[in-house]
C-alpha positions, 0 to 999 in steps of 0.5 A: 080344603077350602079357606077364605084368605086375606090376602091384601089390606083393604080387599075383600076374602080370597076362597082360595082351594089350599092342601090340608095342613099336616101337624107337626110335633106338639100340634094337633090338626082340627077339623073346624067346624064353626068359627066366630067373626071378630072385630079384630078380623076387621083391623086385619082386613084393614091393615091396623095391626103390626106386620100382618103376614099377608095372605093369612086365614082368619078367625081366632074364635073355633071350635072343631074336632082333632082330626090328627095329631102330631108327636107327643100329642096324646089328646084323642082323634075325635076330641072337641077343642076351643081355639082361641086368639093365643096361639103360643107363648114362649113359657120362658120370659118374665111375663110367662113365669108370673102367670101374664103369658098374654104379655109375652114378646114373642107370643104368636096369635091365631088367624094373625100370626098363623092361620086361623079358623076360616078354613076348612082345617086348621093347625093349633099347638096342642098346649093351647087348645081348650077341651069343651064337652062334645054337648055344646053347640060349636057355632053358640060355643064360639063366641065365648072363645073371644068376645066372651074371654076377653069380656071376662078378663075385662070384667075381673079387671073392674074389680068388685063394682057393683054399679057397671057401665058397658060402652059398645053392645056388641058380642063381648058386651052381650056375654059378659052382661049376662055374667055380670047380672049372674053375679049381682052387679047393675049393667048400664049399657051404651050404644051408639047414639040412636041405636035404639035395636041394641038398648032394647038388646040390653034391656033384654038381657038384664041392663038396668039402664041403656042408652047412647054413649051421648048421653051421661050416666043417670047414676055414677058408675063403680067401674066401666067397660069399654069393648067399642074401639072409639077412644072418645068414650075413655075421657066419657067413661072417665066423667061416669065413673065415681071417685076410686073407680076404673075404666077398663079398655078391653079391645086390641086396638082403639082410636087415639084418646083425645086430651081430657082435662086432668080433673076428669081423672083426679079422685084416684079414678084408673084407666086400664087396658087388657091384652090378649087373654091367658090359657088360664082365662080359657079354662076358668071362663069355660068352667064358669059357662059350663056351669051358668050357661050365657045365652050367645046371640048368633048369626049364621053365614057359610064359609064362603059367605065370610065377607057379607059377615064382616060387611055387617059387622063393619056396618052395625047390622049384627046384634050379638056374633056372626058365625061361619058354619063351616063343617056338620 
């Protein structure tokens, strides 16, 4: 099989011609057959994420088909699954028994610690794969498995504001407005400064008001969301929000928070962060699409065209998701 392999930091993607990997008891092998491009595949690329086990596939954001099964599997050949960034959870500490298995000290994710979705064929533990109906469209599908999750367990950890601002517009953000908007809330995005592309994006999809995350909110915000990984913006979002209101971190990693005065904080207004996502999200979120469709913006590149997708990403040219599209 082929598969586009990290294999040291801050080098470009290795195709690399690699055996089909045979599933072991409790794994299902998967035929990819489109896979998203996430920011996280950046700071893997870049070395910003703790002991990376280079060379490694990436690509945490698949959807594909059961192509083999391993003992004690009894899903079908031919199956359509998501796979999404937890790969494993050890089901037996403090955290997996309260129902926080994002949390466990020993969960393994996908395209970091095993081998992800930039490959022709991948592994998953079959307990942790998503069952999609064989309708959807694998590369718009995608993006939902990420972006569209962790902006969903974000959105839920703001609560009930009604007034929201999202701080960076890229493929989380895209998603999860449109959630938002289904469910009656006021969207104010924040871009880049000057990115005028992608306040138009906004305002295309509902937002009330978009503009640079230079400016001040032109009303205060019941909560704030913020999926760019510039710690600037948590002091900024602080000034946004009202009294009582929160600001969610929903990225894996984040630039240092600079110092900000306590009064910035004060009026018992919270700062919060998410790690990871649960298999629970999976399925409620994938439920909630299923029955109010998102719109996902995508771009398309081949397998082997898996650096000029992270390229653009790194540089601001996608609007939305850039997706690989690996198999028919």
């Amino acid at each position: 099989m082929q598969a586009m392999v990290c294999t040291r930091p801050g080098q470009p993607l290795v195709m690399e011609r690699r055996a089909v990997p045979q599933p072991g008891p409790g794994q299902v092998q998967v035929r990819v057959l489109a896979c998203a491009v996430c920011r996280t595949d950046l700071h893997l690329q870049d070395d910003e994420l703790a002991d990376i086990p280079y060379p490694v596939v990436p690509g945490h954001q698949v959807v594909g088909e059961v192509s083999g099964r391993g003992a004690g599997v009894d899903m079908v050949v031919g199956q359509r699954v998501g796979i999404a960034w937890l790969a494993w959870a050890c089901g037996e500490c403090r955290y997996c028994d309260t129902g926080q298995e994002n949390l466990c000290d020993r969960a393994l994710f996908n395209g970091y610690q095993r081998d992800g979705g930039y490959a022709e064929f991948m592994l998953a533990d079959a307990a942790f794969v998503i069952p999609l109906s064989a309708e959807l469209d694998p590369a718009r599908t995608t993006p939902l498995l990420c972006g569209g999750l962790i902006g969903y367990r974000t959105l839920r950890m703001a609560g009930d504001a009604r007034r929201l601002g999202i701080y960076g517009f890229g493929s989380a953000a895209h998603m999860i407005a449109q959630v938002a908007r289904q469910e009656g809330r006021e969207v104010y995005a924040f871009t880049s400064p000057g990115d005028t592309a992608a306040q138009q994006f906004a305002r295309d999809l509902g937002a009330t008001w978009a503009g640079g995350s230079d400016e001040p909110a032109p009303a205060l915000l019941d909560g704030a969301l913020i999926f760019a990984p510039v710690g600037a913006l948590v002091p900024k979002a602080l000034r946004d929000v009202r009294k009582g209101g929160r600001v969610v971190c929903g990225g894996i990693h984040m630039s240092d928070i600079p110092a900000f005065p306590y009064a910035d904080l004060w009026g018992e207004r919270q700062i919060r962060s998410v790690a990871n996502l649960t298999r629970r999200d999976g399925h409620e979120f994938m439920a909630l699409a299923a029955e109010h469709p998102i719109d996902t913006q995508i771009t398309c590149y081949s397998l082997a065209q898996a650096n000029d997708a992270l390229d653009a990403l790194r540089n601001g040219r996608i609007n939305g998701t850039a997706v690989l599209q690996i198999s028919d």
